[in-house]
SEFIZA-3560 file (N, C-alpha, C; in Angstrom, 3 decimals):
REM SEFIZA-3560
<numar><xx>0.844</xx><yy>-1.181</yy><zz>0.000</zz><atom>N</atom></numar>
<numar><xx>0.000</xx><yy>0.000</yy><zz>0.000</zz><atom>CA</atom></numar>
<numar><xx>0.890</xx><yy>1.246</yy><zz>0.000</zz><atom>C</atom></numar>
<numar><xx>0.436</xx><yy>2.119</yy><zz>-1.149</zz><atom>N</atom></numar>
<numar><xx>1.300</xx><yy>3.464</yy><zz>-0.650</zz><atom>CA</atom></numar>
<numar><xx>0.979</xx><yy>4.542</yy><zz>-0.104</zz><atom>C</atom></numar>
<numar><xx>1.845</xx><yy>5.036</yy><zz>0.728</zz><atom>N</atom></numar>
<numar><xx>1.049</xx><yy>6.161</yy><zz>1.781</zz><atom>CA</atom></numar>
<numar><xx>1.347</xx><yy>7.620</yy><zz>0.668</zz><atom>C</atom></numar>
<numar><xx>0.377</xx><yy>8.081</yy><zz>-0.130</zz><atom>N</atom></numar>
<numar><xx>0.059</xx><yy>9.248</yy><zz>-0.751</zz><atom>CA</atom></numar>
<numar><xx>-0.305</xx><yy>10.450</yy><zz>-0.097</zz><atom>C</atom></numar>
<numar><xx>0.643</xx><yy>11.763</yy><zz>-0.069</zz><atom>N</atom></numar>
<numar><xx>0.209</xx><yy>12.906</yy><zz>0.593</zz><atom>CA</atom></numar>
<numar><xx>-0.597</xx><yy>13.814</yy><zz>-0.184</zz><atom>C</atom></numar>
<numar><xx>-1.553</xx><yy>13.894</yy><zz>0.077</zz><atom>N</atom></numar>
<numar><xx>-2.234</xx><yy>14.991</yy><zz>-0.938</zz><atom>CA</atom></numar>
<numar><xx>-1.681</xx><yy>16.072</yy><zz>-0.200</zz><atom>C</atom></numar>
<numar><xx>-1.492</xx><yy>16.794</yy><zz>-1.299</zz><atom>N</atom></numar>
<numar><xx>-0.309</xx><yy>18.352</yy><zz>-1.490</zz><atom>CA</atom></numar>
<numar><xx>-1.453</xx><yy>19.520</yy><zz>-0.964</zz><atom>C</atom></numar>
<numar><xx>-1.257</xx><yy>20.606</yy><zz>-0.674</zz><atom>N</atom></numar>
<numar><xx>-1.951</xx><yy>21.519</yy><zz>0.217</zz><atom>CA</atom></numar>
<numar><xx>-1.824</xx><yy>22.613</yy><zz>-0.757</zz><atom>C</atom></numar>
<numar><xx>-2.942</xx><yy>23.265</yy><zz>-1.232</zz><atom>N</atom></numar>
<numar><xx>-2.874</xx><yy>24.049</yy><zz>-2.606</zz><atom>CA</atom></numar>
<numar><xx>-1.649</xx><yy>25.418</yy><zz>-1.229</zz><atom>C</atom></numar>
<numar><xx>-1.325</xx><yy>26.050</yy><zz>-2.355</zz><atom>N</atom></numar>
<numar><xx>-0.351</xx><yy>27.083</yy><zz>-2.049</zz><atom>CA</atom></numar>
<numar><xx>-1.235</xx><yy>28.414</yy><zz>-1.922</zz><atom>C</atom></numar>
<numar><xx>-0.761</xx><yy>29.484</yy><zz>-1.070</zz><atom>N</atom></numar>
<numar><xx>-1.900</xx><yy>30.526</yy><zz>-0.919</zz><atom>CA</atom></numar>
<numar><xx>-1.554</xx><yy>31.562</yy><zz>-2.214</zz><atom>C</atom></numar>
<numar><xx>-2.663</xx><yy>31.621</yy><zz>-3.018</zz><atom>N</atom></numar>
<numar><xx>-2.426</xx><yy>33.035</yy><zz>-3.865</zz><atom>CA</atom></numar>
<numar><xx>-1.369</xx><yy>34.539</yy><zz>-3.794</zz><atom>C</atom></numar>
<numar><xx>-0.356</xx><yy>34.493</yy><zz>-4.068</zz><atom>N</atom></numar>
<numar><xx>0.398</xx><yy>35.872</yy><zz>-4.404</zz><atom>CA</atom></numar>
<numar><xx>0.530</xx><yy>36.982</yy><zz>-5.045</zz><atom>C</atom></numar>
<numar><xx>0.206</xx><yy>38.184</yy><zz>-4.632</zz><atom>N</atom></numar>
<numar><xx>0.645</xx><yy>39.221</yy><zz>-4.814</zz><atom>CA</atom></numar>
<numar><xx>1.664</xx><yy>39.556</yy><zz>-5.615</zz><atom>C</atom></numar>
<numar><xx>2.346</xx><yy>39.703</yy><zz>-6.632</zz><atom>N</atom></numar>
<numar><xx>3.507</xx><yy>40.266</yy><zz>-7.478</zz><atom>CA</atom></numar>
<numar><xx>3.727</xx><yy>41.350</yy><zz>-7.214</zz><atom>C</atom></numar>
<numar><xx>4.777</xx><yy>41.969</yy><zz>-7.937</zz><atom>N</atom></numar>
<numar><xx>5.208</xx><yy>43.216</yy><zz>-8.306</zz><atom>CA</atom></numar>
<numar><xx>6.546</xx><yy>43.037</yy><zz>-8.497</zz><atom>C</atom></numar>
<numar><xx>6.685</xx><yy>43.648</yy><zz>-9.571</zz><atom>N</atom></numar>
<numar><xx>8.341</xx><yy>44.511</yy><zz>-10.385</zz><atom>CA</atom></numar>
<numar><xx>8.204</xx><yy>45.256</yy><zz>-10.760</zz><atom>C</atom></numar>
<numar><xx>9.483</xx><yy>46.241</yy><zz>-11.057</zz><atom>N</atom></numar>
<numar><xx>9.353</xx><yy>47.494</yy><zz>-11.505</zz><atom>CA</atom></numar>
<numar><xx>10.712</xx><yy>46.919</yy><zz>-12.653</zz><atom>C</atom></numar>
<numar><xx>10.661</xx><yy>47.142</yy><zz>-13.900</zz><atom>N</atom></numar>
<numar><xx>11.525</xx><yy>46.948</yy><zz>-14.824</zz><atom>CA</atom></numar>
<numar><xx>12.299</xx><yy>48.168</yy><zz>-15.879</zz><atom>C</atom></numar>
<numar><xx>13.214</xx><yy>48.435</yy><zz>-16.009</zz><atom>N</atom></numar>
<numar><xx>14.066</xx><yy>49.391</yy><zz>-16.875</zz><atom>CA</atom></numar>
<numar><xx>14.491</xx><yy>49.384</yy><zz>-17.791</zz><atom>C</atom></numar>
<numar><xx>14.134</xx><yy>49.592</yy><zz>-19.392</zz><atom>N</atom></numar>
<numar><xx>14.964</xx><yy>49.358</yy><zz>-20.365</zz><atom>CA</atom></numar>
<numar><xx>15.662</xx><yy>50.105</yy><zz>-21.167</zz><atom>C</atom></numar>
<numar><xx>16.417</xx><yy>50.751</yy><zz>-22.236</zz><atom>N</atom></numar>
<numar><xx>16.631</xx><yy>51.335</yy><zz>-22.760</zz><atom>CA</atom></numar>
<numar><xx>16.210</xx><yy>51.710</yy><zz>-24.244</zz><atom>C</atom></numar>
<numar><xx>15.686</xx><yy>52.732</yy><zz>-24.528</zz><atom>N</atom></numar>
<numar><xx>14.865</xx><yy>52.648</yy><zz>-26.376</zz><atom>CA</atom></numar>
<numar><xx>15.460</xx><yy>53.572</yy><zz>-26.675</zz><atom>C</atom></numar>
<numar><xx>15.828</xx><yy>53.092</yy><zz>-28.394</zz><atom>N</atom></numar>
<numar><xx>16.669</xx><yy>54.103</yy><zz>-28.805</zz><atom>CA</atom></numar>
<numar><xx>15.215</xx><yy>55.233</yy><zz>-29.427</zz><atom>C</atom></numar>
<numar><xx>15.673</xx><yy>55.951</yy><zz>-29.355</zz><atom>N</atom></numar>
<numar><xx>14.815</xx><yy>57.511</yy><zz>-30.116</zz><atom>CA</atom></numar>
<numar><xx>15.238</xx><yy>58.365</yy><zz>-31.224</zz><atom>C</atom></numar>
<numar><xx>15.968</xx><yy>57.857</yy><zz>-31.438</zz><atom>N</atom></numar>
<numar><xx>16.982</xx><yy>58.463</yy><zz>-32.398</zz><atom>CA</atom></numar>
<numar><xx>17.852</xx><yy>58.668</yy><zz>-33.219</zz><atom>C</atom></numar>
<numar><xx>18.402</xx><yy>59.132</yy><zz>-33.999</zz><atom>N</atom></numar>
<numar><xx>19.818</xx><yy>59.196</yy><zz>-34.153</zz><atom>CA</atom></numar>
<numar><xx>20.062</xx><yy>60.416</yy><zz>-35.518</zz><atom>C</atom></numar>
<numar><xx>21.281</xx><yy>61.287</yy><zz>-35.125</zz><atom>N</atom></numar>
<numar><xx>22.175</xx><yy>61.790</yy><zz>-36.046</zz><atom>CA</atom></numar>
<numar><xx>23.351</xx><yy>61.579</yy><zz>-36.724</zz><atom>C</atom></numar>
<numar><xx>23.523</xx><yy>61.792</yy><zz>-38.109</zz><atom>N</atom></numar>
<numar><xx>24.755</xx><yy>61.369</yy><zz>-38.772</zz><atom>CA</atom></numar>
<numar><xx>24.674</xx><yy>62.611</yy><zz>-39.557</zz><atom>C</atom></numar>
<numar><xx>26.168</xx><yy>62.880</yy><zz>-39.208</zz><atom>N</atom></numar>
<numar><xx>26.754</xx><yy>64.390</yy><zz>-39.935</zz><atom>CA</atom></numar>
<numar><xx>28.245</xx><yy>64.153</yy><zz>-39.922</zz><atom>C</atom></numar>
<numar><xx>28.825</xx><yy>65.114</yy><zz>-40.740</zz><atom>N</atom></numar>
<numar><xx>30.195</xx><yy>65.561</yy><zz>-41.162</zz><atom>CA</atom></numar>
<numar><xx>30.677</xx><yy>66.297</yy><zz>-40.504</zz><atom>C</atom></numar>
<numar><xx>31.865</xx><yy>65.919</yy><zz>-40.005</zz><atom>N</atom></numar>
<numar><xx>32.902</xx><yy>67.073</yy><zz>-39.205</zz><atom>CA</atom></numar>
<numar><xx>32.652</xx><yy>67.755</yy><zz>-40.210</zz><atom>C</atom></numar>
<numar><xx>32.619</xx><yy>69.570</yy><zz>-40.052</zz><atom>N</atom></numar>
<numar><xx>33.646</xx><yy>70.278</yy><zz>-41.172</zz><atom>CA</atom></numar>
<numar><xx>34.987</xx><yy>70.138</yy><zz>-41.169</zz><atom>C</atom></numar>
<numar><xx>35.327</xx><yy>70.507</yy><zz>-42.544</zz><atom>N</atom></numar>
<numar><xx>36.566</xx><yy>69.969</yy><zz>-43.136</zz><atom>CA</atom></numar>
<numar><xx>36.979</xx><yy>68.990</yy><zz>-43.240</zz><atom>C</atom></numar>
<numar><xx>36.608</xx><yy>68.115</yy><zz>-42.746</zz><atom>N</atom></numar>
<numar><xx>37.031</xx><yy>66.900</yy><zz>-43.224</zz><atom>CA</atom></numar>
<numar><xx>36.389</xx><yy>65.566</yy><zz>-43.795</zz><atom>C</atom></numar>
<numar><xx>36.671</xx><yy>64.692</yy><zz>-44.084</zz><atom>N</atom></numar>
<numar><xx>35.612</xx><yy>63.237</yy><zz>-44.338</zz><atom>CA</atom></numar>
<numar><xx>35.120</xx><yy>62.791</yy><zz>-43.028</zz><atom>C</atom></numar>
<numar><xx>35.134</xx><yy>63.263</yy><zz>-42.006</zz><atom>N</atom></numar>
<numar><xx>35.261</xx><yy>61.709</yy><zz>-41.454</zz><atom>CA</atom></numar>
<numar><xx>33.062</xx><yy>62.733</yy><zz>-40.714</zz><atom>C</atom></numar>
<numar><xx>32.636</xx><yy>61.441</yy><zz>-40.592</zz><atom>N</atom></numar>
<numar><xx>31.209</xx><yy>60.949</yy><zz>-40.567</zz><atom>CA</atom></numar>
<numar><xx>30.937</xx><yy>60.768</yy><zz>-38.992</zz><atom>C</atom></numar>
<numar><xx>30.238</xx><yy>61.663</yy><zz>-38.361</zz><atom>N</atom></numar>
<numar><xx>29.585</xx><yy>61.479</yy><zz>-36.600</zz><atom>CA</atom></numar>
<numar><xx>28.213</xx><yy>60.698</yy><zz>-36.830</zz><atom>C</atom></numar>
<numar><xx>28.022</xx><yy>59.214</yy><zz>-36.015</zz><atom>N</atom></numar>
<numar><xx>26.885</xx><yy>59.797</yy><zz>-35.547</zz><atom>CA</atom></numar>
<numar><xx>26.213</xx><yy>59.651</yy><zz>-34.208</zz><atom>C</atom></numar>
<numar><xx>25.456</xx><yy>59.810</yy><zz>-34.137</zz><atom>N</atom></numar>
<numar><xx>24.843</xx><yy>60.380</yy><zz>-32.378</zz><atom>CA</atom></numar>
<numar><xx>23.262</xx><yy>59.211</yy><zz>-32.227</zz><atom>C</atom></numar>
<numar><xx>23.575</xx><yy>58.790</yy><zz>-31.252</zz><atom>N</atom></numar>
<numar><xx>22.226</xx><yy>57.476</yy><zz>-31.038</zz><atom>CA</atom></numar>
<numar><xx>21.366</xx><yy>58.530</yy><zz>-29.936</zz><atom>C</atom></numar>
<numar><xx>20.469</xx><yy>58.582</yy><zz>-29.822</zz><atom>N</atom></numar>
<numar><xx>20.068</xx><yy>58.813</yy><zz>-28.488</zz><atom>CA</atom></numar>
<numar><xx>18.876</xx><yy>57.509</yy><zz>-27.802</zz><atom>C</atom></numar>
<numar><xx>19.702</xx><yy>57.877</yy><zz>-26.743</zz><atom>N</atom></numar>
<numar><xx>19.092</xx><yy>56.745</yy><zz>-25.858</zz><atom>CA</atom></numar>
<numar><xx>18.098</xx><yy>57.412</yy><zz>-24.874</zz><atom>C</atom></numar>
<numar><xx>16.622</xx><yy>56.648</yy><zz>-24.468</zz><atom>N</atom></numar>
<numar><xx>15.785</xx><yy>56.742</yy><zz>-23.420</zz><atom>CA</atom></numar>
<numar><xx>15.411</xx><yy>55.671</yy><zz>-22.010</zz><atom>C</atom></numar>
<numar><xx>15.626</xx><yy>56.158</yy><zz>-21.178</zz><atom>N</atom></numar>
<numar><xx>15.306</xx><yy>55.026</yy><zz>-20.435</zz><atom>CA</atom></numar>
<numar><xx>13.826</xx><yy>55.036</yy><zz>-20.069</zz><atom>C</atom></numar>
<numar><xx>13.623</xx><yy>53.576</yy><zz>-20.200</zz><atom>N</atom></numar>
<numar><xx>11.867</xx><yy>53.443</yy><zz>-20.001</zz><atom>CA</atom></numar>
<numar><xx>11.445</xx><yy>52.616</yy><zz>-18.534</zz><atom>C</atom></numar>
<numar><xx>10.590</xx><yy>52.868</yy><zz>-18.021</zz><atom>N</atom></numar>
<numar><xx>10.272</xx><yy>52.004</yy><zz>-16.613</zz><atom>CA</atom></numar>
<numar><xx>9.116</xx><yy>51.575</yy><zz>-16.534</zz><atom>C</atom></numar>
<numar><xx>8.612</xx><yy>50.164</yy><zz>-16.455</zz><atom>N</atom></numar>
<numar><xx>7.251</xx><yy>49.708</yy><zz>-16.214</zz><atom>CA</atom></numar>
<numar><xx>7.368</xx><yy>49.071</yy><zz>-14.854</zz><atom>C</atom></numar>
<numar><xx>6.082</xx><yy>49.328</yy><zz>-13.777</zz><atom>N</atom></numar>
<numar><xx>6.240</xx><yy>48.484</yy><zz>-12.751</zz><atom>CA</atom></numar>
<numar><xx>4.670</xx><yy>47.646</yy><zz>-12.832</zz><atom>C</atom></numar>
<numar><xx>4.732</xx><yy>46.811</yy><zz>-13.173</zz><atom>N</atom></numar>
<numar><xx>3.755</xx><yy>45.840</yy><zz>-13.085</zz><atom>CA</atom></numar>
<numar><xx>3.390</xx><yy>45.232</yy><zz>-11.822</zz><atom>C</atom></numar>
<numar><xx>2.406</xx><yy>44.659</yy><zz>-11.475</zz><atom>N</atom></numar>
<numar><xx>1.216</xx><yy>44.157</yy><zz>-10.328</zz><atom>CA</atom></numar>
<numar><xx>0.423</xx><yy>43.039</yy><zz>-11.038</zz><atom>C</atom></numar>
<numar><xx>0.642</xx><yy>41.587</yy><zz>-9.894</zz><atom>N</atom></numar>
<numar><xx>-0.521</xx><yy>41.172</yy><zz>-10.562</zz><atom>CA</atom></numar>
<numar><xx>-0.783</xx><yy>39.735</yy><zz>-9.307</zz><atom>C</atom></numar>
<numar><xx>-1.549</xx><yy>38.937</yy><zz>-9.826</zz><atom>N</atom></numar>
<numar><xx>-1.684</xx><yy>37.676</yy><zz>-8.970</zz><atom>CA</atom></numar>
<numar><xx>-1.737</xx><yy>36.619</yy><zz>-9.528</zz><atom>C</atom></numar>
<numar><xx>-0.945</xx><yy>35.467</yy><zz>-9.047</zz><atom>N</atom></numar>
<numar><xx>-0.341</xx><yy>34.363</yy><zz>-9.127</zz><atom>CA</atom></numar>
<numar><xx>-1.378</xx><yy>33.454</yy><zz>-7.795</zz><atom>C</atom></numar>
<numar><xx>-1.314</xx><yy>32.165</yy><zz>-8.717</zz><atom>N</atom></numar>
<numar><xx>-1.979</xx><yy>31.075</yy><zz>-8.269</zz><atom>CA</atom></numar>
<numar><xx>-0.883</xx><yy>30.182</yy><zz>-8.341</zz><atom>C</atom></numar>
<numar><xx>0.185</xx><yy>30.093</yy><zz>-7.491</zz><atom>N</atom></numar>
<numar><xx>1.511</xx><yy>28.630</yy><zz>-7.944</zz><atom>CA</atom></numar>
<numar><xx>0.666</xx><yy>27.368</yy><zz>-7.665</zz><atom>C</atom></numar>
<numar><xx>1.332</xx><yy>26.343</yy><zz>-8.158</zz><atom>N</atom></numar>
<numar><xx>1.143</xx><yy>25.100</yy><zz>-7.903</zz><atom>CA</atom></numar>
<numar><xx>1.994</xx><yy>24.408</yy><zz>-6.989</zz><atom>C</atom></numar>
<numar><xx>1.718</xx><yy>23.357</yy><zz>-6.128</zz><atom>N</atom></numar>
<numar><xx>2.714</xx><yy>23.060</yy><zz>-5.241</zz><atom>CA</atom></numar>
<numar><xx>4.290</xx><yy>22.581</yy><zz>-6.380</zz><atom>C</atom></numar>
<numar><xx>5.058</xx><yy>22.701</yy><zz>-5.538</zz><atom>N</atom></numar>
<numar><xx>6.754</xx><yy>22.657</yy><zz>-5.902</zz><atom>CA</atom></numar>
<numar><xx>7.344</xx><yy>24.085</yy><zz>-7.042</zz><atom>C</atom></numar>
<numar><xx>6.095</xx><yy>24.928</yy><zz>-6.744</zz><atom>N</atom></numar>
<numar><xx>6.518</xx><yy>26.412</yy><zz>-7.587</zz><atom>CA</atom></numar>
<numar><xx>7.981</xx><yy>26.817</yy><zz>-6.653</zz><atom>C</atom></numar>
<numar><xx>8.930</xx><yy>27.331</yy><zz>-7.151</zz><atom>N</atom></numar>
<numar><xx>9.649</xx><yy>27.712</yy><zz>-6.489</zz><atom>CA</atom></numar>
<numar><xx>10.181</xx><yy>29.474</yy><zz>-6.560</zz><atom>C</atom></numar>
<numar><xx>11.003</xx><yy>30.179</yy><zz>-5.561</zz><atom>N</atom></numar>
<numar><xx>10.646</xx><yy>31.905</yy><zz>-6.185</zz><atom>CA</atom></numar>
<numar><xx>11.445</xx><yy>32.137</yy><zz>-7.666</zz><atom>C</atom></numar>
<numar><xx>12.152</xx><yy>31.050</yy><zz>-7.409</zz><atom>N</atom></numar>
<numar><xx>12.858</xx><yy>31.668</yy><zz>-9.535</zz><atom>CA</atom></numar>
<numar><xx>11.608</xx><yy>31.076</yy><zz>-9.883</zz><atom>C</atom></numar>
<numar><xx>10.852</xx><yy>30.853</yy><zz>-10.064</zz><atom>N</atom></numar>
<numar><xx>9.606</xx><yy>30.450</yy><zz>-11.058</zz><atom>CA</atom></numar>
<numar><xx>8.323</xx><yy>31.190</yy><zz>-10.863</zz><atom>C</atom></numar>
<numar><xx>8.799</xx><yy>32.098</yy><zz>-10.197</zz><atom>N</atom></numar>
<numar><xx>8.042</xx><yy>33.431</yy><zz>-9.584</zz><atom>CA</atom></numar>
<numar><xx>8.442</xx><yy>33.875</yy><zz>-10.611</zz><atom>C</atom></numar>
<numar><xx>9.905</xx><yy>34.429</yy><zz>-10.373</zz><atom>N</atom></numar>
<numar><xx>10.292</xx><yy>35.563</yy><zz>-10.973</zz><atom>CA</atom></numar>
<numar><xx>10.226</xx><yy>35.308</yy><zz>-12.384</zz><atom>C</atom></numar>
<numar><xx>10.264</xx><yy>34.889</yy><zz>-12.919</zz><atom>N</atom></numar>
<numar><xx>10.386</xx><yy>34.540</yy><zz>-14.466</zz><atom>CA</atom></numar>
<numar><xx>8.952</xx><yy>34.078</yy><zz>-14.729</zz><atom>C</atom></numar>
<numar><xx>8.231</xx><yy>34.259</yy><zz>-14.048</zz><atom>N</atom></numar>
<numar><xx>6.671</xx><yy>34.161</yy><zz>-14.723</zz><atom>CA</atom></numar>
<numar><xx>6.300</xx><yy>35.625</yy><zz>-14.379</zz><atom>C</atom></numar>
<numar><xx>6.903</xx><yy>36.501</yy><zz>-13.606</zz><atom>N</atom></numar>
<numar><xx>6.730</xx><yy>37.959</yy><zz>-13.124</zz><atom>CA</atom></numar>
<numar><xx>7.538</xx><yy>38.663</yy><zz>-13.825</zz><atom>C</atom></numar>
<numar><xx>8.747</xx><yy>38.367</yy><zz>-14.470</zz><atom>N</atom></numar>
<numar><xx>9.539</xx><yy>38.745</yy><zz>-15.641</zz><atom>CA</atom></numar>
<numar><xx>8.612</xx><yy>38.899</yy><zz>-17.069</zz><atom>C</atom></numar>
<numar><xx>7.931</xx><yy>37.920</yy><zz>-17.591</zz><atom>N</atom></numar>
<numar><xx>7.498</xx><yy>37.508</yy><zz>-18.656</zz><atom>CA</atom></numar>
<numar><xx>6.006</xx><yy>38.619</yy><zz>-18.652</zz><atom>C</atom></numar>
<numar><xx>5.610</xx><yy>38.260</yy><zz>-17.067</zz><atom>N</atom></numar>
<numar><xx>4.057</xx><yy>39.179</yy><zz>-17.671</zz><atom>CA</atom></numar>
<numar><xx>4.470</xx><yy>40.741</yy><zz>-17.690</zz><atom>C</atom></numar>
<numar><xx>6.007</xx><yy>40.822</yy><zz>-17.520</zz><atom>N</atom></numar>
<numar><xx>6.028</xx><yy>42.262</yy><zz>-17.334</zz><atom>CA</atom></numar>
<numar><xx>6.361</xx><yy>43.022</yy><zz>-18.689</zz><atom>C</atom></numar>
<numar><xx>7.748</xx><yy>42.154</yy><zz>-19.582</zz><atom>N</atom></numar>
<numar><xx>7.747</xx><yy>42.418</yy><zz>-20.542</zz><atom>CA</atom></numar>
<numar><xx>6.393</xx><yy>42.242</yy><zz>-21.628</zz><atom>C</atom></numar>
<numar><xx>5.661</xx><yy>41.358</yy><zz>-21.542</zz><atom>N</atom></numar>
<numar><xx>4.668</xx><yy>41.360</yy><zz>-22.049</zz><atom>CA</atom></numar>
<numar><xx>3.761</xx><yy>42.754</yy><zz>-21.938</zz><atom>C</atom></numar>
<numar><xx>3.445</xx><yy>42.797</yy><zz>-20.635</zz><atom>N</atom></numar>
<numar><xx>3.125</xx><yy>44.487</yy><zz>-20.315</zz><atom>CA</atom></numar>
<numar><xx>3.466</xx><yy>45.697</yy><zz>-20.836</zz><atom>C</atom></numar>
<numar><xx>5.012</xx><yy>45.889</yy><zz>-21.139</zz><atom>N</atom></numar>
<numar><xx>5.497</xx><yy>46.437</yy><zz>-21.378</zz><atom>CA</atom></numar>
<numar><xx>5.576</xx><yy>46.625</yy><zz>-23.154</zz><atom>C</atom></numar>
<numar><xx>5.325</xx><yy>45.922</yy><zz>-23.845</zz><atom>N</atom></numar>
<numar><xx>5.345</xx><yy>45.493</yy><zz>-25.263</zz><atom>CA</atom></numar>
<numar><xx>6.803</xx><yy>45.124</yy><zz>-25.471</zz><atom>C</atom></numar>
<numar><xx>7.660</xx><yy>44.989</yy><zz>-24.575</zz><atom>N</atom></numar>
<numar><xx>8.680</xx><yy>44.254</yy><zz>-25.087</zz><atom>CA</atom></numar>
<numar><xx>9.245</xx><yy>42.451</yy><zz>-25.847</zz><atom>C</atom></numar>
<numar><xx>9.908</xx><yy>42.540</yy><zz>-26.664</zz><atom>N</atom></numar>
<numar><xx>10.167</xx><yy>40.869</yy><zz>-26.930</zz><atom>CA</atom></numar>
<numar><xx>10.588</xx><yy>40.440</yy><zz>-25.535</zz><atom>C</atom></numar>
<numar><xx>10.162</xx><yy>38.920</yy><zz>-25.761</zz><atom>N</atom></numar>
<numar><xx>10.411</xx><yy>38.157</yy><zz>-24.358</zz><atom>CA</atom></numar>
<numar><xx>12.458</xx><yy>38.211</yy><zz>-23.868</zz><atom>C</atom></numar>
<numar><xx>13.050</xx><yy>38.232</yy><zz>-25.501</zz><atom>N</atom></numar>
<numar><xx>14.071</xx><yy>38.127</yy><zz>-25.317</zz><atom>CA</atom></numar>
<numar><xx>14.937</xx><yy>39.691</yy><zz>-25.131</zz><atom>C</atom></numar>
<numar><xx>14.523</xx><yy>40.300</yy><zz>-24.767</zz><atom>N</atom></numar>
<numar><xx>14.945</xx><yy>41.924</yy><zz>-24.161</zz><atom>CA</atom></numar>
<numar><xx>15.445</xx><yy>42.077</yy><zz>-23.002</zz><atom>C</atom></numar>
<numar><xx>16.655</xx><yy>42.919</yy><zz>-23.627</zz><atom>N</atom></numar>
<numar><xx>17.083</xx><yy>43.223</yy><zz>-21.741</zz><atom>CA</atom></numar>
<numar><xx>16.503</xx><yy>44.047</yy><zz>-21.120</zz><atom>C</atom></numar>
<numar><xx>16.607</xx><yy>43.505</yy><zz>-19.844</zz><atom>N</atom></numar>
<numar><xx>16.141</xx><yy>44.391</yy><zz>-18.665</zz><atom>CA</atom></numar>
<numar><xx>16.476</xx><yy>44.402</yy><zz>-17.509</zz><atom>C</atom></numar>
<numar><xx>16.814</xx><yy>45.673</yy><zz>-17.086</zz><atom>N</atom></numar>
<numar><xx>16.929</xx><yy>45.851</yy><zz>-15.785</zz><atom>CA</atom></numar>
<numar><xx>15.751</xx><yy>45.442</yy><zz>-14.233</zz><atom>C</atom></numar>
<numar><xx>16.135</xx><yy>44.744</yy><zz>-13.797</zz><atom>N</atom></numar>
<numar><xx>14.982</xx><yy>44.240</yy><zz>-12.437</zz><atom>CA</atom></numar>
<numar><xx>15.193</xx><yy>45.210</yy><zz>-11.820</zz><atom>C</atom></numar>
<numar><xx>14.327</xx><yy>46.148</yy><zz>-11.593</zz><atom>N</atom></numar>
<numar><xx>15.285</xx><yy>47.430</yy><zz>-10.397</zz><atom>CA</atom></numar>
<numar><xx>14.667</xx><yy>46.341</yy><zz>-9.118</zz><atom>C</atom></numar>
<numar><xx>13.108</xx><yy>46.005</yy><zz>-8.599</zz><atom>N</atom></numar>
<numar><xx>12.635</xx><yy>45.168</yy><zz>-7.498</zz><atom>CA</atom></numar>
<numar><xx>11.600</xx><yy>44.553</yy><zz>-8.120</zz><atom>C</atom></numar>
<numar><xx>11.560</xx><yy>43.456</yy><zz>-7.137</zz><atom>N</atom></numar>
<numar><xx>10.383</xx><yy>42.312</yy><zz>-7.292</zz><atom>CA</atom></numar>
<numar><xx>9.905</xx><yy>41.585</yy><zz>-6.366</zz><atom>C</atom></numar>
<numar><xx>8.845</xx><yy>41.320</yy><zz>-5.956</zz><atom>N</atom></numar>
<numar><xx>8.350</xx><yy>40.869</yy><zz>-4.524</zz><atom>CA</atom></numar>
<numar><xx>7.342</xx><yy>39.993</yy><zz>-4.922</zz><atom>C</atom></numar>
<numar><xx>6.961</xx><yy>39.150</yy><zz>-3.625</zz><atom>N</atom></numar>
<numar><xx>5.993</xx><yy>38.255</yy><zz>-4.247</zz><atom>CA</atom></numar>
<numar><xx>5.793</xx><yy>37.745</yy><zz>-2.671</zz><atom>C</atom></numar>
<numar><xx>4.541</xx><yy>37.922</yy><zz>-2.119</zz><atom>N</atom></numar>
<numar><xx>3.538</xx><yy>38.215</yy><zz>-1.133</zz><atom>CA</atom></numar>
<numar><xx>2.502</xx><yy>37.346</yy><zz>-0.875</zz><atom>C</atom></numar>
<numar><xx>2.291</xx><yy>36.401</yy><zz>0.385</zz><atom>N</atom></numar>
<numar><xx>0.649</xx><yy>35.971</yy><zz>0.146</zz><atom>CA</atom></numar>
<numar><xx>-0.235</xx><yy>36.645</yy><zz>0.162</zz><atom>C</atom></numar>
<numar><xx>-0.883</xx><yy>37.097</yy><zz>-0.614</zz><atom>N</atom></numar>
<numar><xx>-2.176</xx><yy>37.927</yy><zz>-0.834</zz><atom>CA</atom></numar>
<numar><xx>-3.134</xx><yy>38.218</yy><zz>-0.001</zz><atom>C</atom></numar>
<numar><xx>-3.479</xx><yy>37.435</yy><zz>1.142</zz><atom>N</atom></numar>
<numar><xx>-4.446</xx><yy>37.082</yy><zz>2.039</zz><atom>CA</atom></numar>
<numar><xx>-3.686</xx><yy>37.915</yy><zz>3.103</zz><atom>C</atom></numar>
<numar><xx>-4.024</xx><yy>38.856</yy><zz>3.696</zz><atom>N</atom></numar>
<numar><xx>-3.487</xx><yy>38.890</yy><zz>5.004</zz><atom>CA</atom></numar>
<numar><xx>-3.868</xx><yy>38.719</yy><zz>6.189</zz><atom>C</atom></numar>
<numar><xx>-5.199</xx><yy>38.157</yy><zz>6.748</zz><atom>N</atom></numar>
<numar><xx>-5.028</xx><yy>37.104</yy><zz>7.712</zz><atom>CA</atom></numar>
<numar><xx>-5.207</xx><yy>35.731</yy><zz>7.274</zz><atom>C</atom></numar>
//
């Protein structure tokens, strides 16, 4: 006979990150005077989304599987490709319930 533990659902979480990326906006290309030689100028913006949301894990969720499901809905949020860098500035992850 095998002794089977039924698993204890996990309590609902709270998310949040705040994420940073960089978009370009721009750019100039011009000529030194007098000479050949060719400038050009990128300009860069930094962008910040902080996303919120709630998570239902399944038992053996672990917090990297937080974060990278809190990563994903953020760039998603954000309209970024999944494969984009980004800065994590914070990220938390909370039981929702507070008593």
């Amino acid at each position: 006979m095998t002794d089977k533990k039924k698993s204890k659902p996990l309590p609902q979480m709270h998310c949040l990150m705040t994420i940073q990326w960089s978009e370009e906006t721009g750019h100039q290309v011009g000529v030194v005077p007098g000479t050949t030689r060719v400038t050009m100028t990128v300009d860069q913006t930094l962008r910040t989304l902080t996303f919120d949301g709630l998570i239902d894990p399944v038992p053996g969720t672990t917090r990297q599987d937080l974060m990278v499901t809190i990563l994903k809905a953020a760039k998603e949020r954000a309209g970024l490709p999944q494969d984009a860098t980004v800065a994590v500035l914070h990220w938390s992850a909370h039981k929702n319930k507070l008593s």
